[in-house]
C-alpha positions as CSV (number, residue, x, y, z in Angstrom):
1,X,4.8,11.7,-15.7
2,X,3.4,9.7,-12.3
3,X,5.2,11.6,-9.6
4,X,3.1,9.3,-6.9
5,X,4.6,6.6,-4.9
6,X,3.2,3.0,-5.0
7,X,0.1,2.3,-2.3
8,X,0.5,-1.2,-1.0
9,X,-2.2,-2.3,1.2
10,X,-1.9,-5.6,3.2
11,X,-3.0,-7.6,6.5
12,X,-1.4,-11.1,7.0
13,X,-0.9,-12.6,3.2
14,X,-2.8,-11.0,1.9
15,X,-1.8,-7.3,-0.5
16,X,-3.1,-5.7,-3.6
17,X,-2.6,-1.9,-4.8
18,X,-4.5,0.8,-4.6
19,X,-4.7,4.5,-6.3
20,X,-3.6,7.4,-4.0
21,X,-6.9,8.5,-4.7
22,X,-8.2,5.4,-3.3
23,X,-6.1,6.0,0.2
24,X,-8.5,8.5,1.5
25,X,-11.2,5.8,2.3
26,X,-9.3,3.6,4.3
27,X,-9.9,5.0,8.1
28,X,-7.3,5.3,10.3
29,X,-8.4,3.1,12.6
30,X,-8.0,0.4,10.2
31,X,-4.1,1.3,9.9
32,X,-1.8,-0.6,12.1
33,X,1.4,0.5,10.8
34,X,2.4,2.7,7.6
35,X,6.0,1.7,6.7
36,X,7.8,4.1,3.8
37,X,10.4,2.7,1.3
38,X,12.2,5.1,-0.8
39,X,14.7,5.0,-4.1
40,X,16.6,1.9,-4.6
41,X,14.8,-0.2,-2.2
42,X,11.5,0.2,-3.4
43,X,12.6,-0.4,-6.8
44,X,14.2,-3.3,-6.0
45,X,11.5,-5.0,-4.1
46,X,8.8,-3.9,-6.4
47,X,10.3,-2.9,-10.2
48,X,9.8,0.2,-11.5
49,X,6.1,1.0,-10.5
50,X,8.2,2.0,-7.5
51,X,10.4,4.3,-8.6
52,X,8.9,7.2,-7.0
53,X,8.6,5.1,-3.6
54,X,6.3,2.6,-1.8
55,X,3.4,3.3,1.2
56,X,3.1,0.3,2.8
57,X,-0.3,0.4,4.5
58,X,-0.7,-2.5,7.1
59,X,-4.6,-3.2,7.9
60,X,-5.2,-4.7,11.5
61,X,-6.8,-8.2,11.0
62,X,-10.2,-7.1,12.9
63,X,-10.3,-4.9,9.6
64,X,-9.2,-7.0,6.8
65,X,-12.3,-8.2,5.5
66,X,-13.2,-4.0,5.0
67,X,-10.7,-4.4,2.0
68,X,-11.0,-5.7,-1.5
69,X,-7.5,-7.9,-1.8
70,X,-8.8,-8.8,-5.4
71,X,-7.6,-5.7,-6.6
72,X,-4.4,-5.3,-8.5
């Protein structure tokens, strides 16, 4: 069973998911602001993928372009 929490990554309107794996490469000086939602808010914003929690990783918009938004 995944005991990982979701990894939301997003700058303006722009979002997409990313492994915890995948977390590693972004570089901190990307990161504006990491925002943590937990149990039955996460689920209800973003179904059950959340269950065990949502990272919300917001990129500064100097840095944006640095990430592939494609992915889901």
């Amino acid at each position: 069973m995944n005991k990982k929490p979701l990894y939301l990554v997003y700058s303006d309107k722009k979002s997409c998911t990313i492994d915890a794996s995948r977390f590693m490469e972004i570089s901190p000086d990307w990161i504006e602001k990491i925002e943590v939602l937990k149990e039955a808010k996460a689920t209800a914003l973003y179904g059950s993928k959340a269950a065990n929690g949502v990272l919300l990783i917001e990129i500064k918009k100097a840095y944006a372009s640095k990430i592939d938004f494609s992915q889901k």
